[in-house]
Steps between C-alpha positions, in 0.01 A plus 500: 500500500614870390477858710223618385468930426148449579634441861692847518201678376334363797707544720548892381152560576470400780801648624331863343218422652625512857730764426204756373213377695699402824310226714135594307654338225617193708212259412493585107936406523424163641220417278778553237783291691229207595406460129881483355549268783212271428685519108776409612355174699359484160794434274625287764231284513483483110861476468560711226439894445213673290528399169784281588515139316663276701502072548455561868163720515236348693195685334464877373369851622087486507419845598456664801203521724380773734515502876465745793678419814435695796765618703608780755560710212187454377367309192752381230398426192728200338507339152557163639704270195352214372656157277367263301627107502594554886432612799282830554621795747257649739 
């Protein structure tokens, strides 16, 4: 599996986040952190990056589905990932 720029892009906003909307901005920066995570746990389960054709994948990318999970910091909003021809997150 390869770095990913879609990672750094993530990462960048939710680093502005915090840095322009201080601790308001807080919940919207780990929404953003919890979904490159799940990703992540993604690729790993799959064993093999987006678009990435490999003789050890264990299924493909299916989407995402929607999920709120309250917290202290108030609702998140998440785009849980989803495979196909394995085991489903959630």
């Amino acid at each position: 599996m390869t770095h990913h720029p879609m990672n750094d892009k993530g990462m960048a906003s939710a680093l502005e986040l915090l840095s322009e909307q201080g601790l308001s901005g807080l919940g919207k920066a780990i929404e953003i952190l919890l979904s490159m995570a799940m990703e992540v746990e993604r690729e790993r389960h799959l064993q093999a990056s987006p678009y990435e054709r490999t003789e050890q994948r264990q299924g493909y990318a299916n989407g995402f589905k929607p999920k709120t999970v309250n917290s202290r910091l108030g609702p998140l909003s998440l785009r849980v990932p989803q495979v196909s021809q394995g085991q489903q997150f959630g």
